[in-house]
LUMPA-689423 format. One record per residue: residue number from 1; residue in one letter; x, y, z of N, C-alpha, C in turn. Coordinates in nm, 4 decimals. Example, Ala and Ser with C-alpha at 12.3 -4.5 7.8 and 13.67 -1.06 7.14 Angstrom:
2
> resi | resn | nxx | nyy | nzz | caxx | cayy | cazz | cxx | cyy | czz
> 1 | a | 1.3190 | -0.5690 | 0.7800 | 1.2300 | -0.4500 | 0.7800 | 1.3200 | -0.3300 | 0.7800
> 2 | s | 1.2850 | -0.2250 | 0.7080 | 1.3670 | -0.1060 | 0.7140 | 1.2900 | 0.0030 | 0.7870
***
This chain:
97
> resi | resn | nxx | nyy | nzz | caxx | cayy | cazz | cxx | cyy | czz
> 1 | x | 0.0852 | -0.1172 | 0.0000 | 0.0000 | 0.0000 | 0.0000 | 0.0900 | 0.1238 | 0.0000
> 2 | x | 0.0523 | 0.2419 | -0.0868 | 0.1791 | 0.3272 | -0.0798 | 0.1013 | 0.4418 | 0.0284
> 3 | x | 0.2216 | 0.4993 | 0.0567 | 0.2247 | 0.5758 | 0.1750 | 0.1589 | 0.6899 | 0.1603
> 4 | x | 0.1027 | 0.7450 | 0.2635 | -0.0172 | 0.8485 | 0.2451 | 0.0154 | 0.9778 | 0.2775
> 5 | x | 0.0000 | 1.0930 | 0.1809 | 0.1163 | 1.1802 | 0.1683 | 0.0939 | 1.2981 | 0.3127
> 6 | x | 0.1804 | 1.3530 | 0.3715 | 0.1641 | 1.4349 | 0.4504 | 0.1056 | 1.6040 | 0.4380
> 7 | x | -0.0205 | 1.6363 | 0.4645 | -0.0511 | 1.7523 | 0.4805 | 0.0305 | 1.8284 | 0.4922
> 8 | x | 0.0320 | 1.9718 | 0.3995 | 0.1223 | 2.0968 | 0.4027 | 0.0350 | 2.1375 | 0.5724
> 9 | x | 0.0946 | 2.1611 | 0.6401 | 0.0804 | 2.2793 | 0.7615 | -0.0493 | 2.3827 | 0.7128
> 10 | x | -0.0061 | 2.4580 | 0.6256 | -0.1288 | 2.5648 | 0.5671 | -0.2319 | 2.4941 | 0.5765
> 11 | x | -0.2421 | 2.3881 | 0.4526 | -0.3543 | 2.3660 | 0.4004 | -0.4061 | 2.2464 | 0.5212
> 12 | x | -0.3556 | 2.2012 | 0.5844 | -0.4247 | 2.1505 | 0.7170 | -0.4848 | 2.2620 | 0.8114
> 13 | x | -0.4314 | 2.3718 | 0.8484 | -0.4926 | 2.4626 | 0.8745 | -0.6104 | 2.5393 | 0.8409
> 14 | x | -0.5932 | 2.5338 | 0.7146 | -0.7274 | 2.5780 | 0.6310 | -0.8414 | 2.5045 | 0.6591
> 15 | x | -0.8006 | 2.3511 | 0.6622 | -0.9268 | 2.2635 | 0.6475 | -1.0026 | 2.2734 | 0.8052
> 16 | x | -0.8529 | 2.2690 | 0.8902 | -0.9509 | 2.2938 | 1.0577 | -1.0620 | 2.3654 | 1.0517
> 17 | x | -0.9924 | 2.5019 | 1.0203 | -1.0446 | 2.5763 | 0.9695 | -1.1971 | 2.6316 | 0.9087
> 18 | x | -1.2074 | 2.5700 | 0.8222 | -1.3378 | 2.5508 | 0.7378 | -1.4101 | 2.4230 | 0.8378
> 19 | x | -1.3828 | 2.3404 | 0.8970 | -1.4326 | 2.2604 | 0.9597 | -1.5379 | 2.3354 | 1.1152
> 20 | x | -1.4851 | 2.4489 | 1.1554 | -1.5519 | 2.5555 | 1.2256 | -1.6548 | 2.6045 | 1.1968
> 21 | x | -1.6390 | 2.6322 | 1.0750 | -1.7365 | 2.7475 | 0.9912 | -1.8113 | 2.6619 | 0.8887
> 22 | x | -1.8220 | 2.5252 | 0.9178 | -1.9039 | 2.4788 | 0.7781 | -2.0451 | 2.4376 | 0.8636
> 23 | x | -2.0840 | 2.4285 | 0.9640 | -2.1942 | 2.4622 | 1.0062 | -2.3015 | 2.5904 | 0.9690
> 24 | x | -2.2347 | 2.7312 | 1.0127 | -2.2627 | 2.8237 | 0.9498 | -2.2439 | 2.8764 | 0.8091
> 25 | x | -2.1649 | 2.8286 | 0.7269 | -2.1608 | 2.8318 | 0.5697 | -2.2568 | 2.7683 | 0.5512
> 26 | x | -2.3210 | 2.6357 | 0.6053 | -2.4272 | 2.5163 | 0.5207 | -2.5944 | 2.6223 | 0.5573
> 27 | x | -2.5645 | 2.6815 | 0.6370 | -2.7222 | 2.7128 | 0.6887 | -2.7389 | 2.8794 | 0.6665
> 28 | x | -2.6583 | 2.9460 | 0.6002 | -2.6568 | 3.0846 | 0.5222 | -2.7087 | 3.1180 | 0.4558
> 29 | x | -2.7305 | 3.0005 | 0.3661 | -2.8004 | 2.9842 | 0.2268 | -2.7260 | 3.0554 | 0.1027
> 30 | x | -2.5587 | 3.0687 | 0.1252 | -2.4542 | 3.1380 | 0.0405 | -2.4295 | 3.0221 | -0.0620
> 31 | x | -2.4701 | 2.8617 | 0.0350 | -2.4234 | 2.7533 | -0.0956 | -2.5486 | 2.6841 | -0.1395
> 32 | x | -2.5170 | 2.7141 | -0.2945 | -2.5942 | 2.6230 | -0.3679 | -2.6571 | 2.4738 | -0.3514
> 33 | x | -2.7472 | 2.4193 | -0.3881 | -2.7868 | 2.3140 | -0.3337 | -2.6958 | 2.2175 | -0.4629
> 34 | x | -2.6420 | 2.2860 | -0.5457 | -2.5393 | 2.1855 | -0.6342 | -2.3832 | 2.1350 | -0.5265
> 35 | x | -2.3509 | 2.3231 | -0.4901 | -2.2422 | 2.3399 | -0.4185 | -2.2560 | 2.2011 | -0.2642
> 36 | x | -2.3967 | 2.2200 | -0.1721 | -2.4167 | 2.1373 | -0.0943 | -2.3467 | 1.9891 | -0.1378
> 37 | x | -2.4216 | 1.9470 | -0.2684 | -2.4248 | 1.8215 | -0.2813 | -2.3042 | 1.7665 | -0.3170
> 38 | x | -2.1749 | 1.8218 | -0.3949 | -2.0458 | 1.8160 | -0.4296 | -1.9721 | 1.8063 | -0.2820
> 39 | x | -2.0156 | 1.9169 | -0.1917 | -1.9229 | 1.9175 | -0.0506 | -1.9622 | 1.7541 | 0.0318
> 40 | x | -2.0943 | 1.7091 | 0.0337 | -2.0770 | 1.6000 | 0.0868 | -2.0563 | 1.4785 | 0.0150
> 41 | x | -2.0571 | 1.4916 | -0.1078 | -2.0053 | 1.3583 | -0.1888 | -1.8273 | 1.3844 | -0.1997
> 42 | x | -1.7880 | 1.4977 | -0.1184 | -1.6259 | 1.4993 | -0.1422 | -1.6335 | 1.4217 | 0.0377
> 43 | x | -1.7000 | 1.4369 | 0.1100 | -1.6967 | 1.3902 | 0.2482 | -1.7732 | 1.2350 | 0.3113
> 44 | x | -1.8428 | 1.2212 | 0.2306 | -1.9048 | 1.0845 | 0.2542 | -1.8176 | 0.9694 | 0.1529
> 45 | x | -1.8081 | 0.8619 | 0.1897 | -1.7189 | 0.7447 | 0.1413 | -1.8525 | 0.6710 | 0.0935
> 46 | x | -1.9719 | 0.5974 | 0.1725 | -2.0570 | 0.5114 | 0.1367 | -2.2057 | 0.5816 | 0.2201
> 47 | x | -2.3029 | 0.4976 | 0.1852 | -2.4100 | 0.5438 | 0.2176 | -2.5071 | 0.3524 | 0.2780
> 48 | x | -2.4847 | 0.3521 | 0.3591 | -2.5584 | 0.1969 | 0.3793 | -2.7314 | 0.1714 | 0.4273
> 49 | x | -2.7974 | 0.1465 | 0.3492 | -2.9446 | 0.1820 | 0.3848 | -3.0061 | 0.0191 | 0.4594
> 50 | x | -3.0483 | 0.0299 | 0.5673 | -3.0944 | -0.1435 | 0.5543 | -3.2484 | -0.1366 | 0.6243
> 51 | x | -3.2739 | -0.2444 | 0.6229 | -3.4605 | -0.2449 | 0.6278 | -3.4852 | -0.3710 | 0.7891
> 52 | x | -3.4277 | -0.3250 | 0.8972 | -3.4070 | -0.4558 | 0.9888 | -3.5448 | -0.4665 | 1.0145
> 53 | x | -3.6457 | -0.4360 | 1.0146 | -3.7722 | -0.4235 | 1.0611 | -3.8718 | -0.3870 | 0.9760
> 54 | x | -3.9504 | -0.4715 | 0.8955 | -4.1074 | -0.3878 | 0.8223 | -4.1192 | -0.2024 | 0.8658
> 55 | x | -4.1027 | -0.2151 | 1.0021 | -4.1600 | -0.0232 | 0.9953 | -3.9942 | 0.0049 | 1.0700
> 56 | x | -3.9545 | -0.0334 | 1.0537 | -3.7680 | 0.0277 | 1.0696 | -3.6673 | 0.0763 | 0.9154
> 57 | x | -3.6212 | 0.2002 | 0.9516 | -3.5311 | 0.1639 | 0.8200 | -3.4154 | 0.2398 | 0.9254
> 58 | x | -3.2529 | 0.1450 | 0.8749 | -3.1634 | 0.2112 | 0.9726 | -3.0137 | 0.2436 | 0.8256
> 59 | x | -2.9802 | 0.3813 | 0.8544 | -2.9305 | 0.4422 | 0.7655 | -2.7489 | 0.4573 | 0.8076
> 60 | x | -2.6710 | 0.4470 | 0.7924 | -2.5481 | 0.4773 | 0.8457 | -2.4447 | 0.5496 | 0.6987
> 61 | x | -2.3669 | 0.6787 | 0.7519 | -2.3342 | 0.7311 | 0.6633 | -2.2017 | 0.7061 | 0.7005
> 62 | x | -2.0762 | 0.6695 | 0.5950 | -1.9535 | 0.6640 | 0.6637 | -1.8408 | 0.7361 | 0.6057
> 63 | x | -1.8146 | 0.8150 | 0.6845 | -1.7367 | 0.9482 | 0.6050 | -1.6148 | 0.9029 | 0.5855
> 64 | x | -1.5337 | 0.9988 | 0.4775 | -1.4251 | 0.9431 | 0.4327 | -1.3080 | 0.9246 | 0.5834
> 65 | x | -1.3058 | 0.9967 | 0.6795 | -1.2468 | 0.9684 | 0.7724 | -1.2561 | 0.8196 | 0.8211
> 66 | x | -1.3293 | 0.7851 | 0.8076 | -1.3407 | 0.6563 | 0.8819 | -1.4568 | 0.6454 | 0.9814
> 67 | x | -1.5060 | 0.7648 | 1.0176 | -1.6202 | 0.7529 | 1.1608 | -1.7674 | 0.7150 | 1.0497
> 68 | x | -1.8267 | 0.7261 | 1.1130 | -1.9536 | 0.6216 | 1.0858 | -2.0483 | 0.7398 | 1.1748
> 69 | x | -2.1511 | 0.7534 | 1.0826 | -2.3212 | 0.8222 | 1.1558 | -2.4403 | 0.7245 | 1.1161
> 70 | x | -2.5170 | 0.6716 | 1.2227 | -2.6274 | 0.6104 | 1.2490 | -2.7146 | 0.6672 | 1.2537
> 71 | x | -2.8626 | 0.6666 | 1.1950 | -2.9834 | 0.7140 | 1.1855 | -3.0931 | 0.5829 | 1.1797
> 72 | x | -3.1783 | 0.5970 | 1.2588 | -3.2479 | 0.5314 | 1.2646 | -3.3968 | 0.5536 | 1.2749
> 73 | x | -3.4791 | 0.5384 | 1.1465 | -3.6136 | 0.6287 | 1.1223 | -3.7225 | 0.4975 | 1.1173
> 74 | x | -3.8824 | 0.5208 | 1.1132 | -3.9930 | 0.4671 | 1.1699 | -4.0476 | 0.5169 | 1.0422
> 75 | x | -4.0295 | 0.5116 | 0.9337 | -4.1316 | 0.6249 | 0.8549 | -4.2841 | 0.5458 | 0.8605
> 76 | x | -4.3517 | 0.6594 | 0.8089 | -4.5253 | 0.5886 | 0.8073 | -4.4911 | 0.4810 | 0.7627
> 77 | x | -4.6026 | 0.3859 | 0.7299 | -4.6571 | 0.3298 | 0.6234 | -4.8145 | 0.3794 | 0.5556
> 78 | x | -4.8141 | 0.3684 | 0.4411 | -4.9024 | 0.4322 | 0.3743 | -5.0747 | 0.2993 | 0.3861
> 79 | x | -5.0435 | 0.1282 | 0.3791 | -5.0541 | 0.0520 | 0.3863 | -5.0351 | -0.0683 | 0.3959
> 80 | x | -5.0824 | -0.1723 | 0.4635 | -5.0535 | -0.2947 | 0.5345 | -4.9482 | -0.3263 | 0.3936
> 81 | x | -4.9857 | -0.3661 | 0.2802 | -4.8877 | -0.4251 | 0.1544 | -4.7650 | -0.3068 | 0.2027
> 82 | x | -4.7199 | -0.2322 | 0.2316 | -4.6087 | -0.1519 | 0.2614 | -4.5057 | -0.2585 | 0.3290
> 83 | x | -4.5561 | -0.3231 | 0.4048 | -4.4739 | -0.4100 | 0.4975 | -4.3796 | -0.5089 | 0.4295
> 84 | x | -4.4249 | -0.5571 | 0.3264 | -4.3978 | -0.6723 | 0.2440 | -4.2993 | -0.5662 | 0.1207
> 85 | x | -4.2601 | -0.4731 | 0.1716 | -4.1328 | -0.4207 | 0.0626 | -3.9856 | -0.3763 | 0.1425
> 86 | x | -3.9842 | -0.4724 | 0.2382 | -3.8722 | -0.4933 | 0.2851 | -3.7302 | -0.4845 | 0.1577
> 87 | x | -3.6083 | -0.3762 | 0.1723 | -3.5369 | -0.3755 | 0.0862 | -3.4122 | -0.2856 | 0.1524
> 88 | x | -3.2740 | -0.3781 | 0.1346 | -3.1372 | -0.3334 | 0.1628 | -3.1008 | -0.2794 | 0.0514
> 89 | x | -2.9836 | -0.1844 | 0.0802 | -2.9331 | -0.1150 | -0.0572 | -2.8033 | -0.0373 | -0.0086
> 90 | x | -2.7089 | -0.0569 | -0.1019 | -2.5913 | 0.0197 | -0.0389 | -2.5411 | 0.1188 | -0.1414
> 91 | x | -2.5306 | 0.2454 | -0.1513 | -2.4840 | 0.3318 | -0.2717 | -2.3876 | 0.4459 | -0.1896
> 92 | x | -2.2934 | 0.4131 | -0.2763 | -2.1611 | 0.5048 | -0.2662 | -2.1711 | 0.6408 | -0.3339
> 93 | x | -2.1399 | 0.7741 | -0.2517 | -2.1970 | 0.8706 | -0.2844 | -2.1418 | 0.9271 | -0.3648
> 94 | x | -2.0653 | 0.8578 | -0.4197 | -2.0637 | 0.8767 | -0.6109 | -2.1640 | 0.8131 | -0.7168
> 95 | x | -2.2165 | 0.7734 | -0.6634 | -2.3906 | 0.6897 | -0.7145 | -2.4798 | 0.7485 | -0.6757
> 96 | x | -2.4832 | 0.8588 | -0.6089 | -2.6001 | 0.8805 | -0.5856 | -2.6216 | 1.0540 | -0.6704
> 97 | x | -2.7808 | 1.1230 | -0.7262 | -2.7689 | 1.2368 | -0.7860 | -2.8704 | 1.2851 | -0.7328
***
């Protein structure tokens, strides 16, 4: 595996940096909802969707760092046949538009 190159000082700085302020940059409404979607497909690695339960769906996002975010949602169902569309799916957020 070749070796993984070392951050310039600056530009590690920069990124801290922007890592402060990208809370308040995302909710300004200064970035585009194109701009949005480029910043987290440069930050998300995979997207894992799974169905453990008829009225469960559990979502985990795993950023290119390595950490991992869990979500875990109840959505309606619209009707009883809803139950019976149990479905896993995994898309890498370069697959997804």
């Amino acid at each position: 595996m070749p070796a993984v190159p070392a951050l310039d000082p600056t530009v590690r700085a920069q990124i801290s940096d922007l890592s402060t302020q990208l809370p308040a940059l995302w909710s300004s409404g200064r970035l585009t909802t194109a701009h949005q979607k480029e910043l987290l497909r440069a930050l998300i690695r995979r997207v894992v969707v799974t169905r453990p339960q008829p009225d469960t769906v559990e979502a985990t996002i795993v950023w290119v760092s390595g950490a991992a975010s869990r979500l875990t949602l109840h959505p309606p169902l619209a009707r009883a046949a809803a139950l019976s569309d149990c479905w896993t799916s995994t898309t890498s957020a370069a697959d997804a538009d």
